[in-house]
C-alpha positions in Angstrom: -26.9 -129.4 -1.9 -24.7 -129.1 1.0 -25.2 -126.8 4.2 -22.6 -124.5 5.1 -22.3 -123.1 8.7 -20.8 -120.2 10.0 -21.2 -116.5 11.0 -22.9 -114.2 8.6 -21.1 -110.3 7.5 -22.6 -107.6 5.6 -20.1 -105.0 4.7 -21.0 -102.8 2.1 -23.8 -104.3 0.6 -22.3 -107.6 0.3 -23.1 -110.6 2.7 -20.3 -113.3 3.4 -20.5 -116.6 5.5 -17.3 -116.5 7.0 -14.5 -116.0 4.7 -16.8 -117.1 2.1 -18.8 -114.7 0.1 -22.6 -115.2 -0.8 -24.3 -114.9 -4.0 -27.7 -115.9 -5.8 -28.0 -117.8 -8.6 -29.7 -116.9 -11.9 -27.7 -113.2 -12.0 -24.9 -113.3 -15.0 -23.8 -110.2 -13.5 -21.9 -110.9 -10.3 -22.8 -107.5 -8.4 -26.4 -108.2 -9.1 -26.1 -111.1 -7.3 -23.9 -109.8 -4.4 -26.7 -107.6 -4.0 -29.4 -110.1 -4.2 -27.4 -112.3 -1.6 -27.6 -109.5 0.8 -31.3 -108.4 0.7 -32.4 -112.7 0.7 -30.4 -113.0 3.8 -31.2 -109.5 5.5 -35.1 -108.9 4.0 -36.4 -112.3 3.1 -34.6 -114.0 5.8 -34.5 -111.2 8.3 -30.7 -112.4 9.5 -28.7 -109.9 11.0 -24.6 -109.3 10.8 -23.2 -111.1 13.0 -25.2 -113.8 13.6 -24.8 -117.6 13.2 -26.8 -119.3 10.4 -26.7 -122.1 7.7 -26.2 -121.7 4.4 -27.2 -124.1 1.5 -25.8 -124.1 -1.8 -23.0 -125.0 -4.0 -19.2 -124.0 -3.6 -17.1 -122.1 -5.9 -15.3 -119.2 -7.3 -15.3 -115.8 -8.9 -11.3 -116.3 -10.3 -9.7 -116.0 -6.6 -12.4 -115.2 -4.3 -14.5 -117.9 -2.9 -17.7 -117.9 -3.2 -20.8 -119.8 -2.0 -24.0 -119.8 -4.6 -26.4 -119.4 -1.6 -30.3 -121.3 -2.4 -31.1 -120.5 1.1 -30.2 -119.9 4.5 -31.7 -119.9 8.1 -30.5 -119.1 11.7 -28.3 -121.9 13.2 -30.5 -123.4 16.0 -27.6 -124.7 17.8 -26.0 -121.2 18.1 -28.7 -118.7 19.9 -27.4 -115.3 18.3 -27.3 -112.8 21.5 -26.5 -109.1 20.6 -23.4 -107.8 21.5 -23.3 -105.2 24.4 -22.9 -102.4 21.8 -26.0 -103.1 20.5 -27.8 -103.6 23.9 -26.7 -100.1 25.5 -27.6 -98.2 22.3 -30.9 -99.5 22.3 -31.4 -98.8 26.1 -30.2 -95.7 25.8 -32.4 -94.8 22.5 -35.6 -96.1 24.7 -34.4 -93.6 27.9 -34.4 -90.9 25.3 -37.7 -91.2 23.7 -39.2 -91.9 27.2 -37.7 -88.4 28.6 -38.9 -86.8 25.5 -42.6 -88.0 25.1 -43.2 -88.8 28.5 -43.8 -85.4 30.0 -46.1 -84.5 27.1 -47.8 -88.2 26.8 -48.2 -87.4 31.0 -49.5 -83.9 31.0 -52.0 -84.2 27.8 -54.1 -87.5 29.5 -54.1 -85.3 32.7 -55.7 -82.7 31.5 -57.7 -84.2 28.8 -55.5 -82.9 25.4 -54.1 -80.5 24.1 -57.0 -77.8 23.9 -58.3 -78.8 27.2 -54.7 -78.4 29.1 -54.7 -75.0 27.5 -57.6 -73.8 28.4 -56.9 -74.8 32.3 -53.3 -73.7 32.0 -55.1 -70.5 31.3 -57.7 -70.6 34.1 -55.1 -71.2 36.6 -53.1 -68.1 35.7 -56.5 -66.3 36.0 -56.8 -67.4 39.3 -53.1 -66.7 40.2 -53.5 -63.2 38.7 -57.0 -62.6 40.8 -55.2 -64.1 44.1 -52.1 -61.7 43.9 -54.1 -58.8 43.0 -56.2 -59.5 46.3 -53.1 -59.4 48.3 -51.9 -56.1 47.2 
């Protein structure tokens, strides 16, 4: 069976190699295996859109569309994928918002030794707040 290289797409639940698109064998019904294509590539495979990876299998066609019958597939080792800039800045700023919100907690709760603990001192330190003002007056 031949290898076939280019740049993997999944829209909509179906994968393509580029203008190509993928299918497993051993599905009589073509959507079935569309579908199977895209979770071999995507769960078995863990590939990701966009990336550049080698397909082997056989040519041919569902009437006009061109199709490959995929067997397997892998990432291309000459082509290291690197994640577009989109996908960089979300996930930076997805990690700045989980840091900003579990941080302060994460931060106060191991200074004063959990939840019950910070309460109980949160508590104590109005007490002494309360006793310190009343003094004044």
């Amino acid at each position: 069976m031949p290898d076939f290289p280019g740049r993997l797409t999944v829209i909509n639940g179906q994968s393509n190699l580029d203008n190509d698109l993928l299918v497993r064998p051993g599905f009589s019904d073509p959507a079935q295996a569309i579908a199977a294509a895209t979770q071999f590539l995507l769960k078995t495979k863990q590939l990701i859109s966009g990336q550049k990876i080698i397909v082997t299998g056989d040519k041919g066609s569902f009437g006009d569309i061109s199709i490959i019958v995929m067997t397997n597939a892998q990432p291309d080792p000459s082509q290291p994928f690197a994640f577009g800039l989109e996908t960089v800045s979300t996930t930076k700023t997805q990690r700045a918002g989980a840091n900003k919100s579990g941080s302060a907690k994460s931060a106060s709760a191991s200074r004063d030794g959990g939840s019950k603990a910070g309460a109980s001192k949160k508590s104590a330190r109005k007490r002494g707040a309360a006793k310190s003002s009343a003094k004044k007056k």
